[in-house]
C-alpha positions as CSV (number, residue, x, y, z in Angstrom):
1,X,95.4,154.2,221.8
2,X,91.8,154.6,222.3
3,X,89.9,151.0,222.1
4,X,93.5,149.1,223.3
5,X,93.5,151.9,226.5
6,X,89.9,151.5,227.2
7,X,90.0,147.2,226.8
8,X,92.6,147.1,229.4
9,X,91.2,149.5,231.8
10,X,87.9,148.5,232.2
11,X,89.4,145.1,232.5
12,X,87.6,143.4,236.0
13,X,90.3,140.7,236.2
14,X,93.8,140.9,235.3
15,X,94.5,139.8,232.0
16,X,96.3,136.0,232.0
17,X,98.9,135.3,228.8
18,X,99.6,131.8,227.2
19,X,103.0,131.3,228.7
20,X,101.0,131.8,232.6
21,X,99.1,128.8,231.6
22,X,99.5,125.4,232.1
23,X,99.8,123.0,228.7
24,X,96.7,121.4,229.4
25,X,94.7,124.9,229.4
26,X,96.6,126.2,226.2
27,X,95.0,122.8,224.7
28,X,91.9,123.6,226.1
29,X,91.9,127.1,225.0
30,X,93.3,126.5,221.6
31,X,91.3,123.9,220.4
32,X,88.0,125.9,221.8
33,X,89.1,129.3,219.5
34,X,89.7,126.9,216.7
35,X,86.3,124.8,217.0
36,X,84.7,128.8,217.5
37,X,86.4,130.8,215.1
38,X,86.3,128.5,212.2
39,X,83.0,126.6,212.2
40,X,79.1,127.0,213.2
41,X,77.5,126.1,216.2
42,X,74.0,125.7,217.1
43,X,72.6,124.4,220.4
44,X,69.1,121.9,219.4
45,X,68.0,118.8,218.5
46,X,67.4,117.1,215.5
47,X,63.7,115.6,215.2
48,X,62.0,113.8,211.8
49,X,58.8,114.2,211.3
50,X,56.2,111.9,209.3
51,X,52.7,113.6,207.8
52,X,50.2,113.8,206.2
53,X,49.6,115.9,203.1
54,X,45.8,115.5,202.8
55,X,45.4,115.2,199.1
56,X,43.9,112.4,198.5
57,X,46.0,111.1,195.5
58,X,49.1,111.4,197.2
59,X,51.7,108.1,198.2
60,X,50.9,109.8,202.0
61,X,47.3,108.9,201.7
62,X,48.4,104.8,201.1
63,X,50.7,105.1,204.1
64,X,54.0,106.4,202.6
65,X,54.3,109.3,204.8
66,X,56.4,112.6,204.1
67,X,59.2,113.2,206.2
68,X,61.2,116.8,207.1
69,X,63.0,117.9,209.6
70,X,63.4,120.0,212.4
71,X,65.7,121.8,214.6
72,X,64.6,122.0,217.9
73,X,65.5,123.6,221.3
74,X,64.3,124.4,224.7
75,X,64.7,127.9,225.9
76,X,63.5,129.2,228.8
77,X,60.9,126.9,229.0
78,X,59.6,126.9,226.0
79,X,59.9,124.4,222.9
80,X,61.1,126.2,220.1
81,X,61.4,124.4,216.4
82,X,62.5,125.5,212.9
83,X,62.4,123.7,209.5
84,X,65.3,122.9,207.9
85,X,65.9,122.2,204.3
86,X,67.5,118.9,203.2
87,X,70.6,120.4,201.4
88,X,71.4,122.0,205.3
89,X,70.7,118.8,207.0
90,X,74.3,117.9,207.0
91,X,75.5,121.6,207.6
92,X,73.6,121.7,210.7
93,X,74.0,118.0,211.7
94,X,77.8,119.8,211.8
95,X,77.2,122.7,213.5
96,X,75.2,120.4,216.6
97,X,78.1,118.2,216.6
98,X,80.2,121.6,216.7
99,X,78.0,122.6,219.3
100,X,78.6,119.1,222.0
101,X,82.4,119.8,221.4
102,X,82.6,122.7,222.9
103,X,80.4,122.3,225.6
104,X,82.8,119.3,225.9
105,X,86.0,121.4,226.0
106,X,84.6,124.4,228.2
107,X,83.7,121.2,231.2
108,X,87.1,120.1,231.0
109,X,88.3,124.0,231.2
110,X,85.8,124.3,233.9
111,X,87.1,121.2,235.6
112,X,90.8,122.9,235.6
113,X,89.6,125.6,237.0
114,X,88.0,124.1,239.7
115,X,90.8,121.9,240.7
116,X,93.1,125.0,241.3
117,X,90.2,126.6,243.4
118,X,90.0,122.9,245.6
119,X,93.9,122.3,245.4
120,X,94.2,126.5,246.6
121,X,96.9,126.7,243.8
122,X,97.7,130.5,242.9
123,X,97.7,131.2,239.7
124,X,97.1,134.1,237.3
125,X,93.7,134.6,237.3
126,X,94.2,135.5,241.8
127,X,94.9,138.8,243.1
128,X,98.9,138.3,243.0
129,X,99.2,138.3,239.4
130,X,101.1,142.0,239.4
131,X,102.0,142.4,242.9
132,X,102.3,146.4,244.1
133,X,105.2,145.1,245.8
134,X,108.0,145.9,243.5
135,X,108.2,141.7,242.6
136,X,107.3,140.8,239.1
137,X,105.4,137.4,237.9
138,X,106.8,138.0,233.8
139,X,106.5,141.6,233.4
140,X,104.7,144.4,234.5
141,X,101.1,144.9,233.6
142,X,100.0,146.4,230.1
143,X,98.6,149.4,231.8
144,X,100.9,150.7,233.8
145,X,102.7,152.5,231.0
146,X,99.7,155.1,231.4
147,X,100.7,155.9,235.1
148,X,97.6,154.5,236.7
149,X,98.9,151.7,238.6
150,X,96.6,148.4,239.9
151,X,95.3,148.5,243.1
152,X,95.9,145.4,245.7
153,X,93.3,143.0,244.1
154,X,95.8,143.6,241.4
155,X,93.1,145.5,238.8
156,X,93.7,148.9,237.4
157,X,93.2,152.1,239.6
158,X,89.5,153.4,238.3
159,X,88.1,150.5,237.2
160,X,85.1,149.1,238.2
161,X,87.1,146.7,240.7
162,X,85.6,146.3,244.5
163,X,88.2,148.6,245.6
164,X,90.3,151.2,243.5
C-alpha cells in the first residue's frame, strides 16, 4: 500500500481517467505513450561537416574533403555538438524525427487544453471533479477508501494543495 497510497496523496491535481476524456485526447494521449515508451528521442540538429586532415598525401589535400557528422543543440544559450558515428546516423536521424512528433502531438494536446480553458468547459482536470457534495462524476476518488477525504478544490486532505 505504500508507493500506490503515497502516489495518490501527494497528488496536486485530481487524477483524470481515459473514459473522462474526450476521443480526440485519448488519441493524443495514446499515440504520445506509444511514440515515448517505445522509441528514442533526442532534441538537435543534424550538421555535416567537410575537413581537412592535413597529411599531405591524403584525397583531402586535392580537394576531396572528409565528411562526419554531428548532432547539435542549443541549450541555454550555448551551442552544444557531439560526433556521431555512421552506423548511428540513421538511428538518430530516427530518434530527431521521434523527437518533432512529439513536440507535434503535445501542441495539439496543448491546443485542447486551451480551447476548454477559452470555451470555460469543465472538465476533469477543474476543481468539480469529486464534488464534497455527496454527487458523483464516475466514482468516488481512489483515496477516499483511507478516510481522508478531498478538500473543495477537490485534492486530498494533507496534501500539498492551496487549502487542505
Amino acid at each position: 500500500m505504500g508507493i500506490w497510497y503515497y502516489e495518490y496523496m501527494t497528488r496536486h491535481e485530481p487524477i483524470v481517467f481515459r473514459g473522462q476524456m474526450s476521443a480526440a485526447e485519448r488519441q493524443l494521449r495514446s499515440a504520445l505513450n506509444r511514440l515515448l515508451s517505445q522509441h528514442g528521442v533526442v532534441h538537435g540538429t543534424l550538421l555535416t561537416r567537410q575537413r581537412v586532415c592535413g597529411k599531405k598525401t591524403c584525397r583531402c589535400a586535392q580537394g576531396h574533403l572528409h565528411e562526419s557528422l554531428y548532432l547539435v543543440v542549443s541549450e541555454a544559450g550555448r551551442t552544444r555538438q557531439m560526433y556521431v558515428p555512421r552506423r548511428w546516423e540513421a538511428t538518430v536521424r530516427q530518434w530527431i524525427a521521434n523527437y518533432g512528433q512529439a513536440r507535434q502531438l503535445i501542441e495539439e494536446l496543448s491546443r485542447l487544453h486551451w480551447d476548454r480553458i477559452r470555451d470555460r468547459q469543465d472538465g476533469p482536470f477543474f476543481a468539480d471533479f469529486w464534488p464534497t457534495d455527496g454527487r458523483s462524476y464516475g466514482g468516488t476518488p481512489p483515496w477516499s477508501r483511507f478516510g481522508t477525504g478531498v478538500n473543495q478544490d477537490g485534492f486530498p486532505r494533507g496534501s500539498l494543495s492551496a487549502r487542505s
